[in-house]
C-alpha positions in Angstrom: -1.9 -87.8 92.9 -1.5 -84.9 90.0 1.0 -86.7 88.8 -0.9 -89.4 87.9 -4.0 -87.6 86.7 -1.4 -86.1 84.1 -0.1 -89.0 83.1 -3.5 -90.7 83.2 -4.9 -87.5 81.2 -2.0 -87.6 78.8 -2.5 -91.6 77.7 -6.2 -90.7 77.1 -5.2 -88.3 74.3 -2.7 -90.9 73.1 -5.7 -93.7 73.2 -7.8 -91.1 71.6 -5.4 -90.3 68.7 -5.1 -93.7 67.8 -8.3 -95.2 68.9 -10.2 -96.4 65.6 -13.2 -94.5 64.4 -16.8 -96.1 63.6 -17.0 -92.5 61.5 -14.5 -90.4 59.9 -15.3 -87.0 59.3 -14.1 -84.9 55.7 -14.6 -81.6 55.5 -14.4 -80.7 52.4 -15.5 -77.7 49.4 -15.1 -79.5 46.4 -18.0 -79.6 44.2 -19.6 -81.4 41.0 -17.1 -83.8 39.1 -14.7 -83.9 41.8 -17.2 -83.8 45.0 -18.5 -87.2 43.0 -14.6 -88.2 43.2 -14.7 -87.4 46.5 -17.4 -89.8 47.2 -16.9 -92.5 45.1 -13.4 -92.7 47.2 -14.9 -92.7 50.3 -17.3 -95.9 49.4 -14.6 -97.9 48.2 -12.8 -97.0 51.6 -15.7 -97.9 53.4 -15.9 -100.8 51.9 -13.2 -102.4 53.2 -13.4 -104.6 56.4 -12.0 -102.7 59.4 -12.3 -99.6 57.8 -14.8 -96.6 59.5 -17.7 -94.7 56.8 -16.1 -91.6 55.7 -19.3 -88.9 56.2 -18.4 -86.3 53.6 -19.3 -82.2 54.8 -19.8 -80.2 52.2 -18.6 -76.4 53.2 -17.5 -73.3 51.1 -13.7 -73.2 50.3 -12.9 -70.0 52.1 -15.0 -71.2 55.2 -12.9 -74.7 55.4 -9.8 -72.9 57.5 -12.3 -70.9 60.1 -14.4 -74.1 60.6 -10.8 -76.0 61.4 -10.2 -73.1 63.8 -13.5 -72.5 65.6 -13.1 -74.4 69.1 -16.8 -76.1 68.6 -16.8 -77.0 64.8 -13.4 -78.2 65.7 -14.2 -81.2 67.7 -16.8 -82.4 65.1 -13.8 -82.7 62.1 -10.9 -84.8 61.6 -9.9 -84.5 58.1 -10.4 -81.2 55.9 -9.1 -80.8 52.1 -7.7 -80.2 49.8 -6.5 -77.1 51.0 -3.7 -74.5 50.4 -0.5 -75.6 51.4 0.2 -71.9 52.3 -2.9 -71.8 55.1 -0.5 -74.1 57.7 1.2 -71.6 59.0 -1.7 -69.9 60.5 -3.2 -73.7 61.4 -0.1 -74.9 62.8 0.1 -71.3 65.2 -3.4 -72.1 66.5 -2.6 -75.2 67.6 -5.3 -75.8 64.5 -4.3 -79.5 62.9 -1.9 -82.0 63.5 2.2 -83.0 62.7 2.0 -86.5 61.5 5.5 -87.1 61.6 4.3 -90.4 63.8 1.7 -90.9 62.0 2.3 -90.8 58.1 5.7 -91.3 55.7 5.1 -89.2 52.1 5.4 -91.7 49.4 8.9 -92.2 47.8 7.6 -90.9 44.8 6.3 -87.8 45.6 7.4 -84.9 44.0 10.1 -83.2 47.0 8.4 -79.9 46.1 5.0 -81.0 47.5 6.9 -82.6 50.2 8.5 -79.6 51.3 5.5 -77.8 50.8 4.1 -79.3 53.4 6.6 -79.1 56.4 6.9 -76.5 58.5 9.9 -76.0 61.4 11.3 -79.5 59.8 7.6 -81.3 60.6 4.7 -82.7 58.2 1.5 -81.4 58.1 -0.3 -82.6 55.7 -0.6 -85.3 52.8 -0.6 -83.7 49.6 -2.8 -84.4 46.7 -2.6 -81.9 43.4 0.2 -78.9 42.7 -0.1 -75.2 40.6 2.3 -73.8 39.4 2.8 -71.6 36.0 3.8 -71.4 33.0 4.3 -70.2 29.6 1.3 -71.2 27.2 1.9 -71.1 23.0 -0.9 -70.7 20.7 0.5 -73.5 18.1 -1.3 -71.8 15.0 0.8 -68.6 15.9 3.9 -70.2 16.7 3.9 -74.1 16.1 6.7 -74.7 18.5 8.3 -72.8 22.1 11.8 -70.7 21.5 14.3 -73.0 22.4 16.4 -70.1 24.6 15.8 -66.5 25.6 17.0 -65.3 22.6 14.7 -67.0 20.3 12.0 -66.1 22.6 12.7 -62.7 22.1 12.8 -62.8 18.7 9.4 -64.7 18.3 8.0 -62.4 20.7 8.6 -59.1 18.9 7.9 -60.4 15.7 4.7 -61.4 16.6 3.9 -58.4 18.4 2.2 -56.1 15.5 -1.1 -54.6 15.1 -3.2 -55.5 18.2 -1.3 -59.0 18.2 1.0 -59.7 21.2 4.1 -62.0 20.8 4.4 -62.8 24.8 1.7 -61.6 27.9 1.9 -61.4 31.1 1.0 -59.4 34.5 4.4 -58.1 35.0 3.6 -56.6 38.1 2.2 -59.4 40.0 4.9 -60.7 42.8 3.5 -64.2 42.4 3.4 -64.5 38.2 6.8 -63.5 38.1 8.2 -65.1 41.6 10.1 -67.4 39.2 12.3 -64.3 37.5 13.0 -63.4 40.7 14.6 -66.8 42.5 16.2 -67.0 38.6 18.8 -64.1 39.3 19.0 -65.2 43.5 15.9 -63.6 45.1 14.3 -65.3 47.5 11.8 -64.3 50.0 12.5 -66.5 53.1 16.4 -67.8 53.0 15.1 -71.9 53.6 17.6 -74.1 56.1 17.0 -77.7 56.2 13.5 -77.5 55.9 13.1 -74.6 57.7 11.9 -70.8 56.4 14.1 -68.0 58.4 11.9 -65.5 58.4 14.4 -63.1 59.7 16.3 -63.2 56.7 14.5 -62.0 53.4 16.4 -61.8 50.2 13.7 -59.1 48.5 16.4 -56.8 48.6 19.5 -58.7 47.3 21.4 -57.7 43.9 20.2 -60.4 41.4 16.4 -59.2 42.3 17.1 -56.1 41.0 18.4 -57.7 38.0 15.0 -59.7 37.6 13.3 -56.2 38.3 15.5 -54.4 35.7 14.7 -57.2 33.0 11.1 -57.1 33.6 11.4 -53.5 32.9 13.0 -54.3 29.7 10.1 -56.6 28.4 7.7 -54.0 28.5 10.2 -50.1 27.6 12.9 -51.7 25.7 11.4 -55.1 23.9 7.7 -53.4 23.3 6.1 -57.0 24.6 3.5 -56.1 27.4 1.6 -52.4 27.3 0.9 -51.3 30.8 -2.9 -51.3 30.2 -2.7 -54.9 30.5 -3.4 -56.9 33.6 -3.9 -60.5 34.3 -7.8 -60.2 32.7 -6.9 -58.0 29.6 -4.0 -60.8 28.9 -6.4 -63.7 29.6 -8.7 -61.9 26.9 -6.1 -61.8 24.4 -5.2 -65.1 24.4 -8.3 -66.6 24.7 -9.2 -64.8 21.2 -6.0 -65.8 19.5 -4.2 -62.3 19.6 -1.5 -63.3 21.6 0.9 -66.4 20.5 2.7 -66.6 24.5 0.6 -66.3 27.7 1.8 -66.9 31.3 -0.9 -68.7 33.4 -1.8 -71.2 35.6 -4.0 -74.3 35.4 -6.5 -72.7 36.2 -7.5 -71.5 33.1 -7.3 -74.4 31.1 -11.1 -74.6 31.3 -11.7 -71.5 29.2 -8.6 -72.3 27.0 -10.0 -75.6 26.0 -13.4 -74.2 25.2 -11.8 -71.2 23.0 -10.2 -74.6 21.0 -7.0 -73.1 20.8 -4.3 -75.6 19.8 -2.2 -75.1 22.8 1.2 -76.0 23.9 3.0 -75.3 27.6 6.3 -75.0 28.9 8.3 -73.4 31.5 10.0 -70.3 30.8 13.0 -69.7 29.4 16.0 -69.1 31.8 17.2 -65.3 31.0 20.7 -64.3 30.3 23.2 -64.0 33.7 20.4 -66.3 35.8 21.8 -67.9 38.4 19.4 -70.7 39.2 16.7 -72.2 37.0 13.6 -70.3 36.2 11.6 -71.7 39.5 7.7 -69.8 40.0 5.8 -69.9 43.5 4.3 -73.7 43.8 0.9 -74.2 45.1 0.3 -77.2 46.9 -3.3 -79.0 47.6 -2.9 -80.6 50.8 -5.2 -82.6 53.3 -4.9 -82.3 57.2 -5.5 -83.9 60.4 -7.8 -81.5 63.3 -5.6 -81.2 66.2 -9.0 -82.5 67.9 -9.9 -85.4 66.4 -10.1 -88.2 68.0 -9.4 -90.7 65.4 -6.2 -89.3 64.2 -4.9 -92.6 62.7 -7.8 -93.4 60.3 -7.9 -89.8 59.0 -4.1 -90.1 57.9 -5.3 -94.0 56.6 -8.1 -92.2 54.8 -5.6 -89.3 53.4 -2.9 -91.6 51.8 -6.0 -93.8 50.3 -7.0 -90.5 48.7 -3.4 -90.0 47.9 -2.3 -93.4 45.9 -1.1 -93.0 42.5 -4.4 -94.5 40.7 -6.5 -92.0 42.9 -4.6 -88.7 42.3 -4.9 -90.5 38.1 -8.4 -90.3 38.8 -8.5 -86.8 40.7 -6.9 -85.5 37.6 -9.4 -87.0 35.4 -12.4 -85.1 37.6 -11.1 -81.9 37.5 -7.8 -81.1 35.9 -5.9 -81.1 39.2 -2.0 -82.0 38.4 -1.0 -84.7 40.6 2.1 -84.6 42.9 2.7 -88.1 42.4 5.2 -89.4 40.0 3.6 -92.6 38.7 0.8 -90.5 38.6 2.3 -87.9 36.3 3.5 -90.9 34.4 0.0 -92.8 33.7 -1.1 -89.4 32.5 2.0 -88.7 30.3 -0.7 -88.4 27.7 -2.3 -85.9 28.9 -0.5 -82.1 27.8 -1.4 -80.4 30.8 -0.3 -82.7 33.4 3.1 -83.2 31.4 3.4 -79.1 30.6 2.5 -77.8 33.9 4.5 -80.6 35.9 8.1 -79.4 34.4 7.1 -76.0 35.9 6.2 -77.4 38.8 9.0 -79.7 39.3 11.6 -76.9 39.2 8.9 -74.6 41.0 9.4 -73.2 45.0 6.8 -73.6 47.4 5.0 -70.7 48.4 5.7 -69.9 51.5 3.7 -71.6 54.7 4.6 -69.5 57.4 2.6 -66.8 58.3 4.9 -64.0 58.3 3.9 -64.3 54.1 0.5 -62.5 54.4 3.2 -59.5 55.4 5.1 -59.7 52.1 2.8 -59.2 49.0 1.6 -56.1 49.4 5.2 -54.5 49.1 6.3 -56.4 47.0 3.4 -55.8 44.3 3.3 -52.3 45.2 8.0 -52.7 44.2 6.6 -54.8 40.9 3.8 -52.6 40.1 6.4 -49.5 40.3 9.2 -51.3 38.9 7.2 -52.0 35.2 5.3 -48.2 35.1 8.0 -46.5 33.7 11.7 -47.4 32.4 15.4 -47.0 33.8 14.0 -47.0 37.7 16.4 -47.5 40.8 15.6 -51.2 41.6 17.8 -51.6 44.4 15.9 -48.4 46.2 12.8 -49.9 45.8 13.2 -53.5 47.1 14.8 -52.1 50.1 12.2 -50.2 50.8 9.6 -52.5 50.0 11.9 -55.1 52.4 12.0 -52.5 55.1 8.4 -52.2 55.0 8.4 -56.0 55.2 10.7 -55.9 57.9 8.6 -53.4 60.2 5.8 -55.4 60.1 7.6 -58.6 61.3 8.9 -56.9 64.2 
């Protein structure tokens, strides 16, 4: 008789997962230009026979993941994005959202950084929608086009850098600005296995990260590039008021950068001498994901991939700047100099990390770059083993 009930039990949930929905439920924190994108999307879904109304809830964007995991608020969701790609790890260990390895393919065409992004212990988790990654931004009226190697970036960098005018900023002692140094000389922060993040084996503490360490040191005691007064606001600053001819950002600012009409350019930057691997920064991925709990599983994947067509992320881009992880998409916008600057940096670009072992890692590892760039000639190797040991302790 138990037997049964479980099994009876167990093809209710499988009923209930792919039952279709009179209403499917978005939780969402996008606002203004793309909130309207949002909903224009879900009325031309809607509008299709056989498909449910999409009912649109508006929340903040640091309140999306703690909705998803309250065991109420829970039951009354089954879609929620964009978010992080990084959050998954703590969703996925709550038993939060759900793996639509049955239920969803990615596209062929998107980008395999947003699809690894998105899997976690070799399953999907969510349908991606926009990327982040950074990059170096030119001024061109300071310097009409990028250094074509290190060298020359060097070069062009000091001679620009001359009374209260900066050849090249950046926060050099910001673990996730200057990831991309790091994985360039053989760093890495979780070794990745077929699709999988070994947590148990970090490579904080391996040779060529010392290198990277070493050369950021350079840029500031030996090169004269970056004062240690600056952080990421005071470099912002100088850019935005046409002091500085090199700036490494993210998307994000765009908005300002646009307003301060500055002739810009962007590209990725240049590999350093005795790299390894390409120059490859920390990848943000925007993804969308199925509640665990909902009950219409099946037409909240339907309604993800809608939201996710090449013509959609086009117009997603055209909202609000995001950088689509499609590659038609990236294609119809070729026009566009952000999408086409930011996507090279993105293409070669690692994904964050999803697991979440990660929230363990940043403060020691800012704390290593922060000491690493305050003064010259340091012992790198000492202090990426301690900050790994310090990593380590807390994983234990």
């Amino acid at each position: 008789m138990k037997k049964k009930l479980k099994a009876t039990l167990w093809a209710a949930c499988l009923l209930a997962g792919t039952a279709h929905a009179s209403e499917l439920r978005l939780l969402t924190h996008l606002q203004g230009a793309e909130y309207a994108w949002l909903s224009k999307m879900a009325h031309q879904y809607s509008a299709v026979k056989g498909h449910p109304q999409v009912k649109l809830m508006l929340t903040s964007f640091e309140a999306m993941r703690i909705k998803l995991l309250e065991p109420v608020a829970g039951d009354e969701i089954d879609l929620v994005g964009p978010l992080p790609h990084d959050q998954l790890g703590v969703l996925v260990e709550a038993g939060a959202i759900e793996p639509l390895g049955k239920l969803a393919v990615l596209p062929d065409d998107t980008l395999k950084v947003a699809g690894r992004a998105v899997t976690l212990q070799g399953q999907i988790y969510g349908i991606p929608i926009a990327a982040e990654a950074i990059a170096v931004l030119y001024n061109k009226a300071l310097m009409p086009k990028f250094p074509k190697n290190y060298a020359d970036f060097l070069e062009t960098a000091q001679r620009l850098t001359t009374g209260g005018n900066y050849g090249y900023i950046a926060n050099l002692g910001d673990a996730y600005q200057q990831y991309g140094m790091i994985s360039a000389f053989g760093g890495y922060i979780f070794r990745e296995t077929q699709g999988r993040l070994e947590v148990k084996d970090l490579g904080i503490a391996k040779p060529g990260t010392a290198q990277a360490l070493a050369l950021l040191g350079d840029l500031r005691f030996k090169y004269k590039l970056v004062p240690d007064q600056l952080d990421g606001s005071a470099t912002r600053k100088l850019f935005l008021d046409g002091k500085a001819a090199m700036f490494l950002t993210g998307p994000w600012d765009m908005g300002d950068i646009k307003k301060a009409r500055i002739d810009f350019g962007i590209a990725p930057f240049p590999v350093p001498p005795g790299a390894v691997n390409p120059w490859s920064p920390f990848v943000g991925i925007q993804t969308l994901v199925v509640s665990q709990k909902s009950q219409f599983k099946k037409d909240a994947v339907e309604f993800a991939q809608f939201l996710a067509r090449p013509e959609n992320q086009v117009a997603f881009n055209k909202a609000g700047g995001r950088i689509p992880v499609s590659k038609k998409a990236i294609n119809l916008l070729s026009g566009n100099p952000v999408v086409t600057g930011f996507s090279k940096s993105i293409t070669v670009g690692t994904p964050m990390p999803n697991v979440p072992q990660m929230s363990e890692v940043w403060e020691p590892l800012n704390n290593a770059l922060a000491t690493a760039t305050a003064q010259p000639n340091q012992d790198y190797a000492k202090l990426l083993l301690e900050a790994q040991t310090q990593i380590e302790k807390k994983l234990q």
